[in-house]
C-alpha positions in Angstrom: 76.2 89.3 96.2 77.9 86.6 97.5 81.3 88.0 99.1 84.2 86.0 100.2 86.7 88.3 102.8 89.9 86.6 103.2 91.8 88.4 106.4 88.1 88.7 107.7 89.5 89.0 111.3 91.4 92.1 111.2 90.3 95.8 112.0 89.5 96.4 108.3 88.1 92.6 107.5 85.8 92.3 110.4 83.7 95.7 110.0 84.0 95.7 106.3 82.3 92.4 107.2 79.4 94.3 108.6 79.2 97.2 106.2 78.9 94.8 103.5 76.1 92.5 105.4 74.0 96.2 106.1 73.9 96.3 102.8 72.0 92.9 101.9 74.9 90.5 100.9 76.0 87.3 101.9 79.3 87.2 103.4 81.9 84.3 104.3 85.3 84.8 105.8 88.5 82.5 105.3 89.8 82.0 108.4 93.8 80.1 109.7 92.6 77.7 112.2 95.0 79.2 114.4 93.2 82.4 114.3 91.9 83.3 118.0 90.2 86.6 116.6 86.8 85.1 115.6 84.9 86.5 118.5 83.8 89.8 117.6 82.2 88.2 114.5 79.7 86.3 116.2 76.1 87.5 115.5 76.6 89.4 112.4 75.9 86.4 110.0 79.1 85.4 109.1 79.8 82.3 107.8 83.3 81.1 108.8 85.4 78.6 106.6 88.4 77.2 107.9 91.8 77.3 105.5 95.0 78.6 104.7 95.9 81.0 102.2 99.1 78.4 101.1 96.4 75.6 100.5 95.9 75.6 97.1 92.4 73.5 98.1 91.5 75.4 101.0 91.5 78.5 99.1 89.9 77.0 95.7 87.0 75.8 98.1 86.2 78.9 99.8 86.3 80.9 96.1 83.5 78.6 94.7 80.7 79.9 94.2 81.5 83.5 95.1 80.5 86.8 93.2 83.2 88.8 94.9 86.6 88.4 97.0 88.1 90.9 99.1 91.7 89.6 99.5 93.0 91.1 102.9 94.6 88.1 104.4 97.9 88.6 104.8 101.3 88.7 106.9 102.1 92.4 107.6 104.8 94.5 109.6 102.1 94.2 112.8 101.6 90.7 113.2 104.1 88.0 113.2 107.3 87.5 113.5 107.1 86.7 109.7 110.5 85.2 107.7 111.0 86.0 104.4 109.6 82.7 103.4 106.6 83.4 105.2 105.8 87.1 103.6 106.1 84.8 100.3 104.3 82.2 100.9 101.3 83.8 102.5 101.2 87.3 100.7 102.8 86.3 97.3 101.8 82.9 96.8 98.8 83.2 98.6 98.0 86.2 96.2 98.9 83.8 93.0 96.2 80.9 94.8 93.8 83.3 95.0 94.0 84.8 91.4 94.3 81.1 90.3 91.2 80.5 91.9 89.1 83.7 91.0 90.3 83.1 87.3 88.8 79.5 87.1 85.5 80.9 89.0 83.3 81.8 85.9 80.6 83.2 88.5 83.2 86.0 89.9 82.5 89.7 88.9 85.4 91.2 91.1 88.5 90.5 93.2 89.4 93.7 95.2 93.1 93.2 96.5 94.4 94.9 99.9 98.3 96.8 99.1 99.7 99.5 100.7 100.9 102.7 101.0 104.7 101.2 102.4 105.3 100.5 98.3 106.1 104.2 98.2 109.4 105.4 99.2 107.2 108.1 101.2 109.9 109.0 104.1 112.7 111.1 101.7 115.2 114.1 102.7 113.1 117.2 103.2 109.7 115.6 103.0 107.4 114.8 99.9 107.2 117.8 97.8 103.9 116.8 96.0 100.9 115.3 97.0 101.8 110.9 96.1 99.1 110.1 93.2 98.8 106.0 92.7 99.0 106.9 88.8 102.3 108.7 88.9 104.4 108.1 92.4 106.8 104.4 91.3 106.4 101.9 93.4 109.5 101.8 95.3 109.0 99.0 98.4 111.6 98.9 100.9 111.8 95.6 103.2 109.6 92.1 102.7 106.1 93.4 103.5 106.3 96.0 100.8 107.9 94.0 98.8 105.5 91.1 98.8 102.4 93.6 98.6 103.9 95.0 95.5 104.7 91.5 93.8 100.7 90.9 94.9 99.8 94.0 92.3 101.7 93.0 89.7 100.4 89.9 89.8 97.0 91.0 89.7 97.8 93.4 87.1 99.2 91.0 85.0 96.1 88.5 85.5 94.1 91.5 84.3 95.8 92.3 81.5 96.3 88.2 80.5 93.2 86.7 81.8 90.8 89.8 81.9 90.0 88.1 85.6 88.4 91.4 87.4 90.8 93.2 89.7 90.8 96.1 91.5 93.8 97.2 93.8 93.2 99.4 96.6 96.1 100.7 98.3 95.6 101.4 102.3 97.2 103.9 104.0 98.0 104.0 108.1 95.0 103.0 108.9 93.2 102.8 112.9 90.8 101.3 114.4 88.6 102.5 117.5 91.1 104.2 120.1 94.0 103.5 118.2 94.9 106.8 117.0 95.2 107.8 120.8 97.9 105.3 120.9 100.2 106.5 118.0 103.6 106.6 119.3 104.9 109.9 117.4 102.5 111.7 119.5 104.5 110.7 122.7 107.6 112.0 124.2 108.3 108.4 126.4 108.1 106.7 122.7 110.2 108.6 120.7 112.9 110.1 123.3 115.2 106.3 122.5 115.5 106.8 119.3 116.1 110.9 119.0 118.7 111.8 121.7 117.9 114.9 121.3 114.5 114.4 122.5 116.2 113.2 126.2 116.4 116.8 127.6 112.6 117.4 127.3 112.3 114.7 129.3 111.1 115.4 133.2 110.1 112.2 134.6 106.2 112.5 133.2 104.7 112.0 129.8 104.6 115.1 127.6 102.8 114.8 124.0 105.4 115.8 121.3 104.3 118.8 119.2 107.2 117.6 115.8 108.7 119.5 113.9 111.9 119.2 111.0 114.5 120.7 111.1 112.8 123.9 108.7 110.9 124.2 111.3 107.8 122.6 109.7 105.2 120.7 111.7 105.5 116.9 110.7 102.9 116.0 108.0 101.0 112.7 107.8 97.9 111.2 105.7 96.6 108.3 108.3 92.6 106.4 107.3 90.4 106.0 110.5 88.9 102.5 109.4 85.9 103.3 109.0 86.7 105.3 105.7 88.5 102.8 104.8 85.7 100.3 104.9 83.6 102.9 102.9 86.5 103.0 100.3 86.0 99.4 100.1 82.4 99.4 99.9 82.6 102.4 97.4 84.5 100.1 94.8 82.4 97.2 94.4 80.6 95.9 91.4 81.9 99.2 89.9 83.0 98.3 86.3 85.3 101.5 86.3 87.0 100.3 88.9 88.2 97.6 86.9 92.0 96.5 86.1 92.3 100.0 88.5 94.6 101.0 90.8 93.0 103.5 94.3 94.9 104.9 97.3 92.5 105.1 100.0 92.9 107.4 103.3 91.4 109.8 105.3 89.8 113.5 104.1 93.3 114.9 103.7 96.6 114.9 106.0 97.0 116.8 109.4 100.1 118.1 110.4 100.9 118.1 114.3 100.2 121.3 114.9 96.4 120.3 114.8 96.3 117.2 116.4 98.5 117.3 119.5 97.3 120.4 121.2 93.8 118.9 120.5 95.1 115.6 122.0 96.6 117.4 124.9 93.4 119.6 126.0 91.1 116.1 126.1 94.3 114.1 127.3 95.4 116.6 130.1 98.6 116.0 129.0 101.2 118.6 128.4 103.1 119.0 125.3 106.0 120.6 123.8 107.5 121.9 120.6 110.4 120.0 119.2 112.7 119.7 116.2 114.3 116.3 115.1 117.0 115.7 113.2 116.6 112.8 110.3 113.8 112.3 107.5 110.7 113.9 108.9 107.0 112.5 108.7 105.7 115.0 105.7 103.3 113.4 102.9 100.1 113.3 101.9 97.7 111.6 99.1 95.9 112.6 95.9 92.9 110.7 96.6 91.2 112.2 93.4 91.3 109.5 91.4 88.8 107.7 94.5 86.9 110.5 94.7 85.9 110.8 90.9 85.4 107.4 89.4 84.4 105.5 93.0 82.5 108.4 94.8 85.2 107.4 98.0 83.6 110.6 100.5 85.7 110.1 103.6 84.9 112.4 106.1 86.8 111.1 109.3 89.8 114.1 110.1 92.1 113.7 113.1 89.8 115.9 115.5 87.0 113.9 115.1 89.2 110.7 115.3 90.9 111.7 118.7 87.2 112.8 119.6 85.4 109.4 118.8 88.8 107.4 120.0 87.9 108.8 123.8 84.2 108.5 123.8 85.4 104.7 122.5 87.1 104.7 125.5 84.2 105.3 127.7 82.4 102.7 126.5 80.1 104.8 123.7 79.2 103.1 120.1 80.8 104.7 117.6 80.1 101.8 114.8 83.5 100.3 114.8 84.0 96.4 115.9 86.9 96.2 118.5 90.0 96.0 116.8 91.1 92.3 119.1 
């Protein structure tokens, strides 16, 4: 097929990019002129177009012609700093050109459109009680990105349901790249011990990994996506006609709880850790990814051991077929 990847230079973009070209299509990448990211695409047969999502011509040119568009361009808590105005322009307008574009494009079989988990209100009083399924969990977004990603589904919903032009939404979790995970900054004592004063008297001078806990005394509970399942999730969804006018929440094999990641982390790290309870909405959710599983075969099979395991021999310099996230 012939693929269009807006976003094509971000840690899900880029090796998405080179899942898709293993598997015999043709792929082509919108790029913003300013965009200095371009390098680790070089060699895998990419071909680049220059353009901006807020171009109504830049973005009908690079649709022409194209079987399939994976819209993951867009301006996100990470990046920036992004205005209000910009988080419309580029993610709900830019959404709109897109649509505009895919609907006039009588060749186009699918457009696959990049949301998020943030349009859940996820982080509640006593942690999530019940797995979140996409089907049954409201969309509740808090702040301008989740805001803008969720006015970016009901617009393709309502394109669907008007136009019948071929959408799929697939929500994202957390999702890291190679090493990332080794970053995270819940894991860390020095990252957290500003914002929790209760945190400070742990503190000794040195870096201890935090093993978290509310204040039941449950170990914090998180559903994160090492980007390569997320890629497969991607892959997985394409050219599927169930996946149609559908909604999917990607993410990792299940959730992990920091009981079984930081002691983990601390053995390879040879950093110490210790227990501690914080006051405040804890870290406790996970998905239903059911819905993936069954109509898209989505298999993920990344958990956090073998992310923390592959994250440090990424470190040392050892392929573990994932494009650098820079």
């Amino acid at each position: 097929m012939r693929i269009l990847i807006t976003g094509i230079t971000g840690r899900i973009g880029a090796n998405l990019a080179a899942a898709l070209l293993k598997e015999g299509h043709q792929v082509w990448g919108l790029v913003w002129p300013k965009d200095d990211r371009t390098a680790k695409l070089r060699g895998l047969g990419v071909e680049l177009l220059q353009g901006s999502l807020t171009e109504p011509a830049d973005v009908r040119r690079a649709v022409a012609g194209m079987e399939a568009v994976y819209h993951l361009g867009a301006a996100f808590q990470g990046g920036g700093p992004f205005s209000e105005a910009d988080y419309f322009e580029i993610n709900v307008r830019g959404t709109f050109l897109v649509l505009e574009a895919a609907r006039a494009e009588k060749g186009l079989r699918q457009l696959l459109f990049a949301s998020t988990d943030a349009v859940y209100d996820k982080y509640v009083f006593g942690g999530m009680k019940e797995p979140i399924r996409e089907d049954a969990a409201p969309r509740r977004p808090a702040g301008w990105y989740a805001l803008s990603k969720s006015m970016g589904e009901e617009l393709c919903n309502g394109y669907w349901r008007t136009y019948r032009t071929p959408v799929t939404i697939l929500r994202f979790c957390w999702v890291v790249g190679a090493g990332e995970i080794l970053d995270f900054y819940q894991f860390y004592l020095s990252k957290l011990r500003a914002a929790h004063p209760e945190l400070e008297p742990l503190w000794r001078g040195e870096e201890r990994l935090l093993l978290l806990k509310d204040p039941d005394g449950r170990p914090y509970k998180k559903h994160m996506g090492d980007v390569r399942d997320i890629v497969a999730g991607c892959v997985c969804a394409l050219g599927k006609p169930e996946a149609l006018g559908e909604t999917f929440q990607l993410g990792g094999p299940g959730p992990f709880t920091w009981r079984e990641a930081v002691p983990h982390l601390s053995q390879n790290l040879g950093i110490p850790y210790v227990e501690a309870v914080v006051e405040g909405t804890p870290t406790f959710y996970e998905f239903d990814i059911s819905k993936a599983r069954n109509l898209l075969g989505f298999q993920p099979r990344h958990d956090i051991l073998r992310m923390i395991d592959d994250a440090l021999a990424f470190q040392k310099g050892q392929d573990i077929g994932v494009l650098p996230t820079g």
